[in-house]
C-alpha positions in Angstrom: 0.0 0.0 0.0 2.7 2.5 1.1 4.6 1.9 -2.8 1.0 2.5 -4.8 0.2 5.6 -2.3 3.8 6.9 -2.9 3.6 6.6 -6.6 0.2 8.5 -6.4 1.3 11.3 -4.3 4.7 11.9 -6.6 2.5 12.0 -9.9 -0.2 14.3 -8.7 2.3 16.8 -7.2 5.2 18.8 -8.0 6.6 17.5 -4.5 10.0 16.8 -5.7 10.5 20.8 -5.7 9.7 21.3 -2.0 12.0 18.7 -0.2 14.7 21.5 1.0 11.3 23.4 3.0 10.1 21.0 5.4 6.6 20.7 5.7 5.5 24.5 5.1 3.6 23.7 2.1 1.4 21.7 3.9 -0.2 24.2 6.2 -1.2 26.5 3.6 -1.5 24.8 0.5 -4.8 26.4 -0.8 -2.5 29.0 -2.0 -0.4 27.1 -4.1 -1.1 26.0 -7.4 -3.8 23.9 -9.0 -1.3 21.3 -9.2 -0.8 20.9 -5.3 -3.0 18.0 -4.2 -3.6 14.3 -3.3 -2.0 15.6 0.4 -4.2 12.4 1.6 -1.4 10.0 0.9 1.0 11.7 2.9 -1.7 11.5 5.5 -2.1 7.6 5.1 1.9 7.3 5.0 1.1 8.9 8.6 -1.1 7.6 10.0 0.3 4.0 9.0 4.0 5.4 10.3 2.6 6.6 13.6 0.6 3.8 14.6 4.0 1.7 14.5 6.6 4.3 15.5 4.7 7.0 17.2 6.4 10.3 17.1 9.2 9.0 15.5 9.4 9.9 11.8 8.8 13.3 10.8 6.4 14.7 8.0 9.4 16.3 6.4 11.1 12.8 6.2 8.1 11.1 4.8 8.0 13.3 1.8 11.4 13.2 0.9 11.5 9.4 1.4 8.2 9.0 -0.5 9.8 11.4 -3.5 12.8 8.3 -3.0 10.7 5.6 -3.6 8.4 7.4 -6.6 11.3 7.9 -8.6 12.7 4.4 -8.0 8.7 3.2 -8.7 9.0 5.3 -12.0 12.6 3.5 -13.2 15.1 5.9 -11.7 17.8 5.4 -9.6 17.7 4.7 -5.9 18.7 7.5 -3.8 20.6 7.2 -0.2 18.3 9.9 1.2 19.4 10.6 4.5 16.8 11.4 7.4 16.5 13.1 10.7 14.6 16.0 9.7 12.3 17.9 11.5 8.9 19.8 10.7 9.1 23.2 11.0 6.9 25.1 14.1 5.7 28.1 11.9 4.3 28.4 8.3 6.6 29.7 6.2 4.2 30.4 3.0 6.3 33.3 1.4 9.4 31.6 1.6 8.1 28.4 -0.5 6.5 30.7 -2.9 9.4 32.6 -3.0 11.2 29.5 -4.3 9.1 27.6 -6.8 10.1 29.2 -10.5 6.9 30.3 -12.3 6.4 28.5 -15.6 6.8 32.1 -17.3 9.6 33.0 -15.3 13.2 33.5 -17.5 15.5 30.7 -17.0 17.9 33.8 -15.5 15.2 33.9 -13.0 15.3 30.6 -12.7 18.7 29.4 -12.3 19.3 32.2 -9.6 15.9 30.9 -7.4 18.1 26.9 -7.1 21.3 28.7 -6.9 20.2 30.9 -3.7 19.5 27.1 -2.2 22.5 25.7 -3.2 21.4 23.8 -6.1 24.1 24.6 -9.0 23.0 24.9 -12.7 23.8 21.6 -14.0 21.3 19.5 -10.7 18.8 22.3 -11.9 18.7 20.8 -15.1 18.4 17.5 -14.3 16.1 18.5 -11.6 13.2 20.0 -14.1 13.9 16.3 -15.6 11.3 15.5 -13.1 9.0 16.7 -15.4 9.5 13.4 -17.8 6.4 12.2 -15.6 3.4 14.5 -14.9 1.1 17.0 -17.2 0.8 20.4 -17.4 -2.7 22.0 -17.5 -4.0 23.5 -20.4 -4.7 26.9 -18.1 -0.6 27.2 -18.4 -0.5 26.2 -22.2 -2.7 28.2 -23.6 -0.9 31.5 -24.2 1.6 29.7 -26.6 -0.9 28.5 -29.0 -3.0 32.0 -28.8 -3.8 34.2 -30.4 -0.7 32.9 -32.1 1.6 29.9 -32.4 5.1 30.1 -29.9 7.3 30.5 -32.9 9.8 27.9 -30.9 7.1 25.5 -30.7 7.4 22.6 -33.4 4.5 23.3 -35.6 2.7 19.5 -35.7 3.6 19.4 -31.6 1.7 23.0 -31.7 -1.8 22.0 -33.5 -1.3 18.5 -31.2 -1.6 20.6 -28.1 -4.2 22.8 -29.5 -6.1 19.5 -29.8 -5.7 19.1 -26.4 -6.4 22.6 -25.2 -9.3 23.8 -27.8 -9.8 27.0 -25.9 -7.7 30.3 -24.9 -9.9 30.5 -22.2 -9.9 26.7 -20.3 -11.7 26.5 -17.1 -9.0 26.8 -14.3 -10.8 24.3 -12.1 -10.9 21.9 -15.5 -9.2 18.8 -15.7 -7.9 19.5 -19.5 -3.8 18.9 -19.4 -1.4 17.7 -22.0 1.2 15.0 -21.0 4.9 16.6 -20.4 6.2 13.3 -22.4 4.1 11.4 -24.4 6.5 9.2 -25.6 7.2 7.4 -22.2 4.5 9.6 -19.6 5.1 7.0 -16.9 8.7 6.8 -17.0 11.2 8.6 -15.3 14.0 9.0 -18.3 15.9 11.5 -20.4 13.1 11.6 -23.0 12.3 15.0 -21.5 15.3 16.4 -22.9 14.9 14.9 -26.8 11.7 16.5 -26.9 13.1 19.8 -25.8 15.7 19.5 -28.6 12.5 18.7 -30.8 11.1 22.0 -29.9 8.3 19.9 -28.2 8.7 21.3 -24.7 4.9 22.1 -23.3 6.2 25.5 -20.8 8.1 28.2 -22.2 10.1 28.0 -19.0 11.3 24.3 -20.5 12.1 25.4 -23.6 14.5 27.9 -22.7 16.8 25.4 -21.7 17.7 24.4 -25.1 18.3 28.6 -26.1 20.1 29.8 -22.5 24.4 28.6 -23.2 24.4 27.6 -19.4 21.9 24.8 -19.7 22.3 23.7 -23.4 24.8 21.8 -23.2 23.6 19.8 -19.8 20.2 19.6 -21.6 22.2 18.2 -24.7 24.3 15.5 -22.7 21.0 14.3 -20.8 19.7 14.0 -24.3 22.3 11.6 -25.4 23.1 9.5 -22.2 20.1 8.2 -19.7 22.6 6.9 -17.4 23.9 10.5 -17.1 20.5 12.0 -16.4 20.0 10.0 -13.7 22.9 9.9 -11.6 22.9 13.6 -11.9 19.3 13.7 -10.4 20.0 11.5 -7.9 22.6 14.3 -6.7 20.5 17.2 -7.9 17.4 15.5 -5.3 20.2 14.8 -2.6 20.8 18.6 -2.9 17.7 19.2 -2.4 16.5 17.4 0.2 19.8 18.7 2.0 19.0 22.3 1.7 18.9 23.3 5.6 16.4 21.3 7.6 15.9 21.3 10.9 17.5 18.5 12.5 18.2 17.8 16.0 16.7 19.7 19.0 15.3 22.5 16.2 11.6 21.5 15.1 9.7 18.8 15.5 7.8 15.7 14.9 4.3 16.3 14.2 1.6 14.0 15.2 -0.6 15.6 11.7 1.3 16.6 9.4 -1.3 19.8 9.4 -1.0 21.1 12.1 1.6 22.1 14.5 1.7 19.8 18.2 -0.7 20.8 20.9 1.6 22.8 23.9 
């Protein structure tokens, strides 16, 4: 049960991005995007964890181990994910929306938001790799097919995804999405990056890769060599996951990962 719920929770969410912010997200995640959900199965992992180890393994460690076991589910590598985090006493909204690169943001923007957490630009690349598994709703598509085409869209890939996304008005609450890869959509490879050499990246932010010099040539090498993608985002989720928890007498174990214990 814990491996299906794990796979679940790592396609429905973009929760590799938040490993490196403890369990913020959690508390407020009505703000966050339409993408954030399926927080149930970190409440199953939970509740099955606590009733074994009570107040023993921390909400922060149960994502980042269930983001472990997705991408070794989805045919990546296994990661040595250490553990001992803590959950974090406060919300810290701000900062994890401070942190998550907007799908129109430049890749400048970008690389600078992973650098200011330690993440260098060639993890970065392999990072947004992630997105080999997932889909991206039409609500964040739209304004590269209209009124006009994205000029560094492939053309056929273009009147695809207008297929998918008919509209230049979708319903925000809709469920109408386009699959990041179609080629292999529940497998954690390099495919990613041949599409994005095929001008077949669905958010602009993915597509710069292939025009910024910094990330070409990682974007390029990931192209050519799966075992290379995925050793670099093994490290790149090590990073991560790394990026200054709490640990030790900071924090501290919640009983729901919602809400904050009772003092």
């Amino acid at each position: 049960m814990i491996k299906e719920t794990v796979l679940k929770l790592y396609k429905s969410t973009e929760i590799q991005q938040f490993l490196g912010l403890g369990i913020s997200f959690m508390i407020a995640w009505l703000r966050m995007s339409f993408g954030m959900r399926n927080f149930k199965y970190i409440d199953t992992i939970k509740k099955t964890v606590e009733s074994e180890c009570p107040s023993t393994v921390s909400c922060a460690d149960i994502i980042a181990l269930s983001a472990r076991d997705a991408v070794e589910l989805l045919g990546g590598s296994h990661i040595e994910m250490k553990m001992g985090r803590k959950d974090s006493l406060l919300s810290y909204t701000a900062t994890v929306e401070d942190f998550i690169p907007n799908h129109n943001d430049n890749i400048s923007l970008v690389i600078s938001r992973f650098q200011s957490i330690a993440v260098d630009i060639e993890a970065m690349v392999a990072l947004l790799g992630a997105h080999s598994v997932g889909r991206v709703h039409c609500l964040n598509i739209v304004h590269r097919l209209y009124p006009t085409i994205d000029p560094t869209l492939d053309p056929s890939y273009a009147e695809f995804l207008k297929r998918r996304c008919p509209t230049p008005d979708p319903d925000s609450n809709s469920v109408e999405y386009a699959r990041n890869d179609p080629e292999t959509p529940m497998v954690l490879d390099n495919m990613y990056y041949k599409l994005l050499l095929s001008h077949k990246g669905l958010l602009l932010v993915y597509q710069q890769l292939t025009s910024d010099p910094s990330t070409l040539s990682y974007v390029k090498s990931m192209a050519a060599n799966n075992s290379y993608f995925q050793d670099l985002f093994a490290r790149a989720m090590i990073l991560l996951s790394e990026n200054n928890p709490l640990t030790g007498d900071q924090g501290e174990v919640r009983k729901d990962c919602w809400y904050v214990n009772a003092r």
